[in-house]
N, C-alpha and C positions, 0 to 999 in steps of 0.2 A: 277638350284636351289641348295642353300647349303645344300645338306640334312642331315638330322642325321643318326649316322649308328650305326648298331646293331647286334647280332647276332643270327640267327632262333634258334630254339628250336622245336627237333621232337615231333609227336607227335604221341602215341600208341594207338591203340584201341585191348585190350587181351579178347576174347571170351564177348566181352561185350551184356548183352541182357537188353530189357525194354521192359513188356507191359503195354502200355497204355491205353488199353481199351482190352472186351470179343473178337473185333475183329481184334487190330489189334496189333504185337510184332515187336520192333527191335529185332533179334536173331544171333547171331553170328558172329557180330560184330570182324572181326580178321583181323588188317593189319595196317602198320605200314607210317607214313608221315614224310620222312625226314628231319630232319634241313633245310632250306631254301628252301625246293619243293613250285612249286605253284601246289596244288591240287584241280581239278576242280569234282566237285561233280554231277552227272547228274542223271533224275529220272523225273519223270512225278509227278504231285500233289499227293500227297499225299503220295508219298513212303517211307517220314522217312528222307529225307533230310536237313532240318530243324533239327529234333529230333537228328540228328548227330553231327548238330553245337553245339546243347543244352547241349551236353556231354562235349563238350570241353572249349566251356563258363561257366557252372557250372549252367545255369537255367535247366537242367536235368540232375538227377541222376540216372545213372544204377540201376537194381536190380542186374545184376551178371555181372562180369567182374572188370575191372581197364580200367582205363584212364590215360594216362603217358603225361608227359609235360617234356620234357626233362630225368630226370632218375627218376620223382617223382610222386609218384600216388597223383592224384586228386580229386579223387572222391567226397572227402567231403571236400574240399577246396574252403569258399564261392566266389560269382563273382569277388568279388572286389579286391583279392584278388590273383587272378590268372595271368599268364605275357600274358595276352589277349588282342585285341582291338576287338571291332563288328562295324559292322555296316551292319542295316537293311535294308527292302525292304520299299518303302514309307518313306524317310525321315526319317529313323529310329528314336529314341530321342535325339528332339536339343530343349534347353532351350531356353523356350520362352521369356523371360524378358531382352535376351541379342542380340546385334544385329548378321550378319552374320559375321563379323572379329572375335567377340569376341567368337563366338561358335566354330569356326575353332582353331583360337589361345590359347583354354580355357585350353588343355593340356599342352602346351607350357608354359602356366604361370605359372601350376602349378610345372613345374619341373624346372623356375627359369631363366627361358631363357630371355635375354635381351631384353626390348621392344622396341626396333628398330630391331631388328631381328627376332623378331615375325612376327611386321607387315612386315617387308620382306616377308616372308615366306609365313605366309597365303594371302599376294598379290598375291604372287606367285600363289599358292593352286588354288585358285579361278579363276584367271586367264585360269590355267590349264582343267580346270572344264566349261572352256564358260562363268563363272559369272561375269568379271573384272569392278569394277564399285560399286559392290552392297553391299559391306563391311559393310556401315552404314544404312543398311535396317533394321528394324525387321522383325524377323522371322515369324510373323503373317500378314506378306505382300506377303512373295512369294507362288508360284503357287507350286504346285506338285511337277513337273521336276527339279525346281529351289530346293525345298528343299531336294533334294532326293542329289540333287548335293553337298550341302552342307554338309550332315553327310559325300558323302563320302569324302570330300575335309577332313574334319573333322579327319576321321578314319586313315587318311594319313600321314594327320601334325605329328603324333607324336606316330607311331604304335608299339605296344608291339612286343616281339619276336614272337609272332603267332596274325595271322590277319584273323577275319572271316568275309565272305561278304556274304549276304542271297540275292540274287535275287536283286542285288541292280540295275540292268539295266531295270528292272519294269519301263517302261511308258517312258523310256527315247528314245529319236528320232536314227536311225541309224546310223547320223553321230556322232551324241552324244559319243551312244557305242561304236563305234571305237576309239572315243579320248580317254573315261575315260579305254576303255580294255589294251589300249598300255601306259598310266600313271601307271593300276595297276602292269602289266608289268615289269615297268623302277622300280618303289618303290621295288618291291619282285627284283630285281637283284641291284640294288645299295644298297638298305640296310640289306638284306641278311633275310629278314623275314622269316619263313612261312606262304605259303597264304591257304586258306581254301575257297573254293570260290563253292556256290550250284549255279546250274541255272537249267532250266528245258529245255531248248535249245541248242540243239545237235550240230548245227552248231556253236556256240558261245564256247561250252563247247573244242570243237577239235581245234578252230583258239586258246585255249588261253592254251593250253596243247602244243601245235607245238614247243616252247622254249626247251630246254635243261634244264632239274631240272625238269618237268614237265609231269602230270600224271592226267586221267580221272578216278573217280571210280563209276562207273553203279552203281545205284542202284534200284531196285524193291522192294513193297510191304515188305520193314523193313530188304531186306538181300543186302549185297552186289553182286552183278554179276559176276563184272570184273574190275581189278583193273590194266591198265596198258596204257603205252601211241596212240595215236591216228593210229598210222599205224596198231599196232596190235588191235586195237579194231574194225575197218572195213575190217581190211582184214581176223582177223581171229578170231571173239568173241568168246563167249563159250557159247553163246545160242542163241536161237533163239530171245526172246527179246533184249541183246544186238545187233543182227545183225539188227534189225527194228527200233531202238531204233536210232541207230547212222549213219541211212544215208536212202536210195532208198534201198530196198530188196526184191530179188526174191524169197519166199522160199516156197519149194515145200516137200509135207509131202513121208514118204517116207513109204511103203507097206509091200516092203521085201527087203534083203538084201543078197547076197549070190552066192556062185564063183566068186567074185571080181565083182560084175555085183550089182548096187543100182537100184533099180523101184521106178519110184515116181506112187501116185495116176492116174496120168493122164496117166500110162502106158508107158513113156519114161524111159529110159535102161541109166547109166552113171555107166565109171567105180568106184570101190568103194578109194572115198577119205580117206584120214587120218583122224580118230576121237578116242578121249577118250570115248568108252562107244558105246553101241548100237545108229545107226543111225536112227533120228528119220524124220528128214528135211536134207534139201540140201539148200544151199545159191546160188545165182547167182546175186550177182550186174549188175544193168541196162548197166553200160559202160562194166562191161566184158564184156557183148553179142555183136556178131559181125554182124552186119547185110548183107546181101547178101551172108553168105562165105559160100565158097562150101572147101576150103581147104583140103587136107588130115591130116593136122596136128587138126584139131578142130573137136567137135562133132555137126553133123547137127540134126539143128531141125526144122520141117515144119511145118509150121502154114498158119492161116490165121489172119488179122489185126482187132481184134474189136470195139479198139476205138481209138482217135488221141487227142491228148491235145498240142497244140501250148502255149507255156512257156516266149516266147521270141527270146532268145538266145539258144533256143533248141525243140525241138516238142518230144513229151514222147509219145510211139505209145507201144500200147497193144494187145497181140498176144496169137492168144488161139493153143496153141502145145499139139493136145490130151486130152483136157480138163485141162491143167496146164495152168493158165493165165503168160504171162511173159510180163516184161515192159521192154525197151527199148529206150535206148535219137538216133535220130538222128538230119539232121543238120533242122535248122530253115524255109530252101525254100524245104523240101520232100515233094512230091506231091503224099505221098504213103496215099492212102484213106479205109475206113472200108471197109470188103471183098475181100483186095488184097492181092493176097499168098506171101511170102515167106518165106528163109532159114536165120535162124540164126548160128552162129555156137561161141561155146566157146570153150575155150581150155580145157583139162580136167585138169590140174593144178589148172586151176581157180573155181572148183566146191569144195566147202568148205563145208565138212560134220558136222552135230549137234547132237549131242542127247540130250538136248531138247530145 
């Protein structure tokens, strides 16, 4: 595709706070989205991630803080106004009175672009999108998926220096997401955007942060987490919700601390890992754990099996060590059943200490 190119514009977020209600505050708000980063935003419902975009679109205004869009506060700079494109979850708004070309190509005419290169373009678009074919539909024809497809073909055609996308993989099929994740992709590295991208899906959030320019940021109940790319945020988060948050987690609470020696509740002894701050939990990823090892290099842990979940491509077998439950993948034909002992063993490198 011919695309048009552009250049991102970072974007600031300086002690920014908002509350929107007795129970719940954005609060501290501090970090900063490079010129052409794709930044993937990750959070469970309701943590404020949405309220993030809101900041940078302009349908929310802080009570304290700045909002930076390149070297220029924003704050009271209305939407329209701003070097933004959106696009929502559900078909975000596409004008109904006009068919599916002309909703794609609506920005494109406005900024003058020749109408044979339009209709290139959002053929194109669409095309890209699974829709080829449906250009002269009306929009009070398509189904869900279909119009969900269209804002974001839409969003695409002709994106500002910063681009926000809310959840826009809502209801769409698996092969789908694959297409539209690696179009949004190609768009933030050929035309040099910023991408702004919330999902609530961890796995999605980590396949689309995996690029080079590219970064996750956790978010919880109105505060940021953690804010850095996908290696360090499973191997080495900075809480214990980011470590649960972002994959399979073992995390066992921890008692006491003391002569280099950690006790978890269930009374297992590991040496004491590296942490910022009193240790409150211990991590243990399901694949670190090694099953059968007796090695001198790892530390053994003896259990017995309590329950077994066949996956497919994997069997997740659950192990009670002392009253600490641990989970565990082995291979798909194990014939290891509830009540049969054995020895785990991980390395003590791979025990990642938390405080909290």
């Amino acid at each position: 595709m011919d695309r048009l190119t552009l250049s991102g514009k970072a974007v600031t977020f300086r002690r920014v706070s908002k509350r929107l209600n007795h129970k719940f505050e954005m609060s501290g708000i501090d970090f900063r989205v490079a010129a052409g980063e794709f930044l993937t935003v990750l959070g469970p419902s309701g943590s404020g991630k949405s309220t993030l975009l809101g900041f940078v679109g302009g349908w929310v205004t802080p009570d304290r803080g700045t909002i930076e869009i390149g070297d220029v506060i924003f704050n009271d700079v209305p939407v329209r106004e701003r070097p933004v494109r959106t696009c929502f979850q559900k078909g975000g708004f596409l004008f109904p009175h006009m068919t599916v070309q002309q909703n794609v190509g609506y920005s494109l005419k406005a900024k003058g672009i020749k109408r044979r290169r339009r209709h290139d373009l959002t053929k194109e678009l669409l095309s890209s999108v699974g829709l080829s074919g449906i250009g002269s539909r009306r929009v009070a024809d398509l189904s869900g998926g279909e119009a969900q497809r269209v804002a974001i073909a839409r969003a695409i055609a002709d994106p500002q220096p910063v681009l926000l996308l809310d959840e826009i993989e809502t209801g769409l099929d698996t092969g789908l997401k694959k297409t539209i994740r690696q179009l949004l992709l190609d768009v933030s590295a050929e035309r040099g955007c910023t991408v702004i991208y919330v999902t609530h899906d961890s796995a999605e959030a980590l396949a689309l942060a995996s690029r080079k320019h590219s970064r996750v940021a956790v978010i919880n109940d109105g505060k940021i987490e953690q804010v850095a790319n996908p290696e360090v945020l499973y191997s080495n988060p900075t809480s214990s919700f980011v470590a649960a948050f972002t994959g399979e987690a073992n995390l066992l609470s921890v008692t006491s601390a003391y002569a280099d020696v950690v006790t978890t509740q269930g009374g297992n002894s590991f040496p004491m890992p590296k942490c910022e701050g009193e240790i409150r939990f211990l991590l243990l990823r399901p694949e670190w754990l090694l099953l059968h090892a007796e090695s001198n290099a790892c530390i053994p842990l003896r259990g017995r099996v309590s329950s077994v979940e066949y996956l497919g491509s994997r069997t997740r077998v659950f192990v009670d060590v002392n009253g600490d439950c641990l989970q565990v993948f082995a291979r798909p034909d194990s014939q290891m059943g509830v009540g049969d002992e054995l020895v785990l063993g991980v390395l003590p490198e791979k025990v990642v200490g938390l405080a909290r």
